[in-house]
Biopython code that builds the backbone (N, CA, C, O; Angstrom):
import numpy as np
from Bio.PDB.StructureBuilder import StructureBuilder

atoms = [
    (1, "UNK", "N", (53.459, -7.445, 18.932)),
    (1, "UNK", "CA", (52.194, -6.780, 18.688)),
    (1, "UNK", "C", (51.132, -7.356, 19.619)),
    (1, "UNK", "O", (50.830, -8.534, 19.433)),
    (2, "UNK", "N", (50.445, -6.590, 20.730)),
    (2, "UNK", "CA", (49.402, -7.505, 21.241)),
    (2, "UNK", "C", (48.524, -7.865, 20.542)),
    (2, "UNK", "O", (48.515, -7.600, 19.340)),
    (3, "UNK", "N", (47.362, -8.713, 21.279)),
    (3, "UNK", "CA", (46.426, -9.548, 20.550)),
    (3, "UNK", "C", (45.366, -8.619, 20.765)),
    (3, "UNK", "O", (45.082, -7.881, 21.708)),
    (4, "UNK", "N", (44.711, -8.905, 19.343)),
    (4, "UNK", "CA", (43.260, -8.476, 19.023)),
    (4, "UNK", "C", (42.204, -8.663, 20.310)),
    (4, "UNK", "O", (41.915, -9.770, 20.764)),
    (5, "UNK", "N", (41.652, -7.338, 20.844)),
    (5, "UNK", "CA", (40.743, -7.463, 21.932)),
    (5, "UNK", "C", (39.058, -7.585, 21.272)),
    (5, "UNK", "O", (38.766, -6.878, 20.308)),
    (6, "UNK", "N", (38.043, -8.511, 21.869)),
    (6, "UNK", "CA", (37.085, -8.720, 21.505)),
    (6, "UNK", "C", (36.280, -7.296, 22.249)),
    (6, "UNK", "O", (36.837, -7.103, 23.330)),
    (7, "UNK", "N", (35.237, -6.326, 22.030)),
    (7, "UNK", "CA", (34.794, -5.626, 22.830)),
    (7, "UNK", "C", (33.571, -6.281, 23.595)),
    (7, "UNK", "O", (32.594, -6.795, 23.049)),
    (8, "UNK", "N", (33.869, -6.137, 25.383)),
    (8, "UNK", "CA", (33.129, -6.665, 26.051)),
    (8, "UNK", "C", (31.923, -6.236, 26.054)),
    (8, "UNK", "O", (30.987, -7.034, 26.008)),
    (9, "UNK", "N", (31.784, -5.262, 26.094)),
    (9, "UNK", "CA", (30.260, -4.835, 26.034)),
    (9, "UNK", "C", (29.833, -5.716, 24.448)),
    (9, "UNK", "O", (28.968, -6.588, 24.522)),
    (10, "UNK", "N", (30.311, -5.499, 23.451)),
    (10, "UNK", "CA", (29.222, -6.282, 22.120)),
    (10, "UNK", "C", (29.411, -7.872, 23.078)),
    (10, "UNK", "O", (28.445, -8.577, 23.368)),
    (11, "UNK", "N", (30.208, -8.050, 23.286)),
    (11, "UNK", "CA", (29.784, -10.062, 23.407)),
    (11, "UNK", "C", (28.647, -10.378, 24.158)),
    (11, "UNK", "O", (27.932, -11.353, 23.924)),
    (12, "UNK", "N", (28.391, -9.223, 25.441)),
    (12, "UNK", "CA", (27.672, -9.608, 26.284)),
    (12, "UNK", "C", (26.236, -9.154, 25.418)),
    (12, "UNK", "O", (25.216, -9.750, 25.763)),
    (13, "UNK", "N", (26.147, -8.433, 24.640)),
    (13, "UNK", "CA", (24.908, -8.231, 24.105)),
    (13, "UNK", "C", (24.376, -8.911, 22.918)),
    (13, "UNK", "O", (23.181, -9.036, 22.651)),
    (14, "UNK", "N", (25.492, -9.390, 22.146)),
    (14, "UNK", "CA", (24.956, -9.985, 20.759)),
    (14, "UNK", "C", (25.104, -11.382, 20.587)),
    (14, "UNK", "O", (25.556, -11.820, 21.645)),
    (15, "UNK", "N", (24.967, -12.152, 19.892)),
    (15, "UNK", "CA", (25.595, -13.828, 19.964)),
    (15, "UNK", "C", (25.060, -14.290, 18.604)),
    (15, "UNK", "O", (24.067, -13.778, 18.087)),
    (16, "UNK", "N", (25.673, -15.148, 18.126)),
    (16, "UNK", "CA", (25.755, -15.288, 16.375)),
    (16, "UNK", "C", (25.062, -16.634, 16.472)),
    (16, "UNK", "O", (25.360, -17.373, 17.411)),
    (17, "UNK", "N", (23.993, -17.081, 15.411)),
    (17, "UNK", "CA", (23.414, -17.819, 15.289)),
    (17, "UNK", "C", (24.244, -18.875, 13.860)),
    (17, "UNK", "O", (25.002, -18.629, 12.921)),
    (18, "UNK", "N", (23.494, -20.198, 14.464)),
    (18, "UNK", "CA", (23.941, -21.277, 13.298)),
    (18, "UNK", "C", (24.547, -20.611, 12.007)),
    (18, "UNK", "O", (25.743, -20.572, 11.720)),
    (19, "UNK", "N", (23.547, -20.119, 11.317)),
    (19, "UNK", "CA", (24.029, -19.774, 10.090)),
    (19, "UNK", "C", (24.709, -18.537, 9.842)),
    (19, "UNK", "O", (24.713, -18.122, 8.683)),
    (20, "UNK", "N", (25.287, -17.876, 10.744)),
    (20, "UNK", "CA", (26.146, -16.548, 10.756)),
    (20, "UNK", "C", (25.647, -15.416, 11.164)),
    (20, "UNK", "O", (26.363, -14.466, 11.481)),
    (21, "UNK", "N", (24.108, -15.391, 11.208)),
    (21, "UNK", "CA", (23.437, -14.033, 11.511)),
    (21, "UNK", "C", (23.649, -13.770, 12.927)),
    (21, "UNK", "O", (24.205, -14.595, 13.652)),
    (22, "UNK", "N", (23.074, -12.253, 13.491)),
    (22, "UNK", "CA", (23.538, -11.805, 14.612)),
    (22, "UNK", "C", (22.214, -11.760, 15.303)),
    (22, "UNK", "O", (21.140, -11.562, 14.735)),
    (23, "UNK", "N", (22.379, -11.950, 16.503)),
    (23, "UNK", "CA", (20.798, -11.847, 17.027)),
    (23, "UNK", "C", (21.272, -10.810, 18.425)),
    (23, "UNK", "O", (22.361, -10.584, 18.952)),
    (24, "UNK", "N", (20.262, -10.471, 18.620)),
    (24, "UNK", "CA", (20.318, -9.091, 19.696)),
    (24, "UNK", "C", (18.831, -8.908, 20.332)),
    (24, "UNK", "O", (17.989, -9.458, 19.623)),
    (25, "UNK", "N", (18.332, -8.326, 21.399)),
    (25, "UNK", "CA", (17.382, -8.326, 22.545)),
    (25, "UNK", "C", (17.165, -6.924, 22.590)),
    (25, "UNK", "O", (18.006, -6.030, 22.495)),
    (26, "UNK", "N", (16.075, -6.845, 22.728)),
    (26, "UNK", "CA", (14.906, -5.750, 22.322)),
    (26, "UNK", "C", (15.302, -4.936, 23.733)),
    (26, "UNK", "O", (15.661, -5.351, 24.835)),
    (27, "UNK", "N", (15.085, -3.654, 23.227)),
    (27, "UNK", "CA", (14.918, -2.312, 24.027)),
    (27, "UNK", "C", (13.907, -2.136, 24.963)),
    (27, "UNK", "O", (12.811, -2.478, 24.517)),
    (28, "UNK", "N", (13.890, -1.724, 26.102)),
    (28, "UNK", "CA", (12.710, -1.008, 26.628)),
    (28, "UNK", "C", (12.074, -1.929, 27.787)),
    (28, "UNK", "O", (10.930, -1.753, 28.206)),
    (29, "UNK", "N", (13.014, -3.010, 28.292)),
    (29, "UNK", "CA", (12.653, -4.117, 28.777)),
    (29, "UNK", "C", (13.291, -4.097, 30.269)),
    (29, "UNK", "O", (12.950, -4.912, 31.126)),
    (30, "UNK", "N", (14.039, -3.306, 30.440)),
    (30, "UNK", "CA", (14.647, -3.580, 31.860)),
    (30, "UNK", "C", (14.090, -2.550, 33.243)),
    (30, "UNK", "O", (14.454, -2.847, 34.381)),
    (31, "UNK", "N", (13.308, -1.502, 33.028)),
    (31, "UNK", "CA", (12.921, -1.150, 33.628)),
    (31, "UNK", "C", (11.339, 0.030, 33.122)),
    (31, "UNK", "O", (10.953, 0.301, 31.985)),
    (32, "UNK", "N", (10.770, 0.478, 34.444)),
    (32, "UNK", "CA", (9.114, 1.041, 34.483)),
    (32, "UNK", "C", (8.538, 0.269, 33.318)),
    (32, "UNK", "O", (8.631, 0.598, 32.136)),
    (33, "UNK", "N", (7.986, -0.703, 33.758)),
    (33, "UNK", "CA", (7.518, -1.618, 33.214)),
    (33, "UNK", "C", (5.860, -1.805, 33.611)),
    (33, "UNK", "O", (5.012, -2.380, 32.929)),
    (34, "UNK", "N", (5.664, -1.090, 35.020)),
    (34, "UNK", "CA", (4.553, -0.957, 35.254)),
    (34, "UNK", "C", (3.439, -0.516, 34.072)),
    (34, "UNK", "O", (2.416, -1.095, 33.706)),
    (35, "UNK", "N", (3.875, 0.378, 33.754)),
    (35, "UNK", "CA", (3.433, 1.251, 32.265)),
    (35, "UNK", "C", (2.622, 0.643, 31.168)),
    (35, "UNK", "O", (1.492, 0.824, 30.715)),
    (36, "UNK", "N", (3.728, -0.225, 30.890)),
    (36, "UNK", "CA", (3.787, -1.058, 29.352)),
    (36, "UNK", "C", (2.884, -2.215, 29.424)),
    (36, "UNK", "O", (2.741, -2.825, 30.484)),
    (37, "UNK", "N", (2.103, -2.636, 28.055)),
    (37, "UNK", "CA", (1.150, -3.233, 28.250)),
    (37, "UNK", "C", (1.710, -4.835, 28.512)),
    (37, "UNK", "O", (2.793, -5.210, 28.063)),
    (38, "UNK", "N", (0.762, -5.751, 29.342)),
    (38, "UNK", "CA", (1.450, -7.145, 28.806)),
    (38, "UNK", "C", (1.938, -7.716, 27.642)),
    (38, "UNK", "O", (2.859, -8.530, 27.577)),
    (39, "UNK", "N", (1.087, -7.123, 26.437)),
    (39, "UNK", "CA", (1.507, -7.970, 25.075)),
    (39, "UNK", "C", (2.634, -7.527, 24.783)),
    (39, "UNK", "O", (3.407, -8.348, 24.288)),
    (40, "UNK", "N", (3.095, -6.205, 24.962)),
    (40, "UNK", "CA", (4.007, -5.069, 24.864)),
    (40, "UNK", "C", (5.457, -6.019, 25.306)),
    (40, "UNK", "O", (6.347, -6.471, 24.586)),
    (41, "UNK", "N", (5.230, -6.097, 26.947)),
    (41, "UNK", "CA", (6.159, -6.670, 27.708)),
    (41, "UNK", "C", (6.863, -8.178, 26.780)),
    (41, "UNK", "O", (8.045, -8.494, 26.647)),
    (42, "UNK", "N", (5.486, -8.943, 26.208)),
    (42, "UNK", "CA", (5.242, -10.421, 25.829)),
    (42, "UNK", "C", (6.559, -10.186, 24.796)),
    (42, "UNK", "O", (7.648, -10.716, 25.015)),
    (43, "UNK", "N", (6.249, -9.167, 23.446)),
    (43, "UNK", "CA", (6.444, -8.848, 22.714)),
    (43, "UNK", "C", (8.245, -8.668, 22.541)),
    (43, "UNK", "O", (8.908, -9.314, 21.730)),
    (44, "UNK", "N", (8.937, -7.399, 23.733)),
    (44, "UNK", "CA", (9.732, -7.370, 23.657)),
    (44, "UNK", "C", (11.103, -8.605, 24.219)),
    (44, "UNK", "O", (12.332, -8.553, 24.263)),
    (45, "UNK", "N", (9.846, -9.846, 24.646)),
    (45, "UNK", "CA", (11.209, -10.837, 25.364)),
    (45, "UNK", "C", (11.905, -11.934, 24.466)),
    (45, "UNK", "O", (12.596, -12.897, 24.800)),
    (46, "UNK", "N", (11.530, -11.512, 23.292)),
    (46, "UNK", "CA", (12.242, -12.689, 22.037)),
    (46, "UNK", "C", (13.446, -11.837, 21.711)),
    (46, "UNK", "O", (13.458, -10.635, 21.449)),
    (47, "UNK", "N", (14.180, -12.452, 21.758)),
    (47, "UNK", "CA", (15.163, -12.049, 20.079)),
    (47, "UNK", "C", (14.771, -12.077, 19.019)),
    (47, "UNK", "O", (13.789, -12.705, 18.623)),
    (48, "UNK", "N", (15.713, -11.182, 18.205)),
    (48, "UNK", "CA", (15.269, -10.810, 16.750)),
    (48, "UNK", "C", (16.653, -10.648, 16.426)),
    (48, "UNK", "O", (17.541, -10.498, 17.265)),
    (49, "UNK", "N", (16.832, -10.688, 15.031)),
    (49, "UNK", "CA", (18.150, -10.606, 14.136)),
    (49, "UNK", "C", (18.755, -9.053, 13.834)),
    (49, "UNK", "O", (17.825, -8.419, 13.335)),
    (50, "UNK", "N", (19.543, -8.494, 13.907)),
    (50, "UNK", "CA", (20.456, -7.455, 13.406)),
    (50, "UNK", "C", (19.938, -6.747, 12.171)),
    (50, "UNK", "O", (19.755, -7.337, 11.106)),
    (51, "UNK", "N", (19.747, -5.665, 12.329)),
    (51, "UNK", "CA", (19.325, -5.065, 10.914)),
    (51, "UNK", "C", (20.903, -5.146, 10.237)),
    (51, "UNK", "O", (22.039, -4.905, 10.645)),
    (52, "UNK", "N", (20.354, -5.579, 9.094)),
    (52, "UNK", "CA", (21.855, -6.125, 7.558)),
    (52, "UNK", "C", (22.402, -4.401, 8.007)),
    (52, "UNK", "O", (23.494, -4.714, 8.481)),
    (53, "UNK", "N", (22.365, -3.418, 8.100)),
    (53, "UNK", "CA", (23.255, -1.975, 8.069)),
    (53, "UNK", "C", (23.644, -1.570, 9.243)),
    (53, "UNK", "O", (23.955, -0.412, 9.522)),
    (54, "UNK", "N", (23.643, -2.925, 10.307)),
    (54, "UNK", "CA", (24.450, -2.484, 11.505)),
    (54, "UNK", "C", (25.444, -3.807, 11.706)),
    (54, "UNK", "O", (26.297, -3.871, 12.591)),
    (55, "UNK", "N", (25.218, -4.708, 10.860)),
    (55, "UNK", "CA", (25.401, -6.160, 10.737)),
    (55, "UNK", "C", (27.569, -5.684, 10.998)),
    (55, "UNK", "O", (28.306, -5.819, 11.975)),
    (56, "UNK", "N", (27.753, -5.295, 9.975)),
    (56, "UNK", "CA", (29.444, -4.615, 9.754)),
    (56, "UNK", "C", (30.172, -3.838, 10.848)),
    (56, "UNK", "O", (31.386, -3.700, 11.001)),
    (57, "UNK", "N", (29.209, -3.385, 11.537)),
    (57, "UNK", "CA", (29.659, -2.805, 12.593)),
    (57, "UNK", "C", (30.190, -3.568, 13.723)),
    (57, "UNK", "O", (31.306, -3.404, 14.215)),
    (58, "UNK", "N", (29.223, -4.497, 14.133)),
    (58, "UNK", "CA", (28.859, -4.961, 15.301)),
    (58, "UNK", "C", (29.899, -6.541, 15.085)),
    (58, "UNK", "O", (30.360, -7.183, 16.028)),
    (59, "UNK", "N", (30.050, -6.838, 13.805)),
    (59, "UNK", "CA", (30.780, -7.914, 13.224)),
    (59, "UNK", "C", (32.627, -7.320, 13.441)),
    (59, "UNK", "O", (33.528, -8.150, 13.558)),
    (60, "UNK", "N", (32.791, -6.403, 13.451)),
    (60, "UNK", "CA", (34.604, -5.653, 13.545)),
    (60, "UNK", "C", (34.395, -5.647, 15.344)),
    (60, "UNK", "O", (35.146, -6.227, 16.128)),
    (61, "UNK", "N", (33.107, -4.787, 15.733)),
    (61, "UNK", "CA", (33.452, -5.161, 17.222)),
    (61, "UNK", "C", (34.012, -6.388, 17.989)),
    (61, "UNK", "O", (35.035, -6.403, 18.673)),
    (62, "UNK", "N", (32.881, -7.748, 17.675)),
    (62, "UNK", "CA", (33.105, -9.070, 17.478)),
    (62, "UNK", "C", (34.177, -9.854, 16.895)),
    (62, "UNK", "O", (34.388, -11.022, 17.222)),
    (63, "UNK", "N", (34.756, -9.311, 16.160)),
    (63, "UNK", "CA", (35.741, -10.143, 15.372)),
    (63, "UNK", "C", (35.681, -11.359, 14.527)),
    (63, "UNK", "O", (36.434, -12.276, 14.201)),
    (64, "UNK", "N", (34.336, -10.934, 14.289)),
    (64, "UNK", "CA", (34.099, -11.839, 13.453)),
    (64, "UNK", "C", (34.412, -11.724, 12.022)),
    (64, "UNK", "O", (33.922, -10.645, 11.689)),
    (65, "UNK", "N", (34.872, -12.172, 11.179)),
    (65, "UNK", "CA", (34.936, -12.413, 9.736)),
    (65, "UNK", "C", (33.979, -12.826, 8.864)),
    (65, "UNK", "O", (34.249, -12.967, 7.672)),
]
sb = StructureBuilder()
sb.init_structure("model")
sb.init_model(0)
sb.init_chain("A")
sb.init_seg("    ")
for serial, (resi, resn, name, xyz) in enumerate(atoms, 1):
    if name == "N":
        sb.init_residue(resn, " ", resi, " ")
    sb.init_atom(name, np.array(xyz, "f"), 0.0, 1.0, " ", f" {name:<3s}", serial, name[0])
structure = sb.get_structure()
């Protein structure tokens, strides 16, 4: 039976914090940026955590348990 494949695209986008949660990088950031305000720009360069109703999804992509 081959081995369980991790999907490359989720690894490169998500990464699991200390206590199990999923953290993921804000939209709207990679390009026409001219536009968007600085705080805007400021705003979208943190991470933030997984909304809990995509959490299951993104966790079977991952393989995580």
């Amino acid at each position: 039976m081959p081995k369980m494949r991790t999907n490359s695209g989720a690894k490169k986008r998500f990464a699991l914090t200390g206590t199990g949660k999923i953290k993921r990088k804000h939209a709207y950031k990679s390009h026409i940026l001219t536009k968007k305000t600085k705080k805007q720009k400021r705003r979208l360069t943190h991470f933030s955590i997984l909304d809990r109703s995509d959490v299951n999804n993104v966790k079977r992509l991952l393989r995580v348990k």
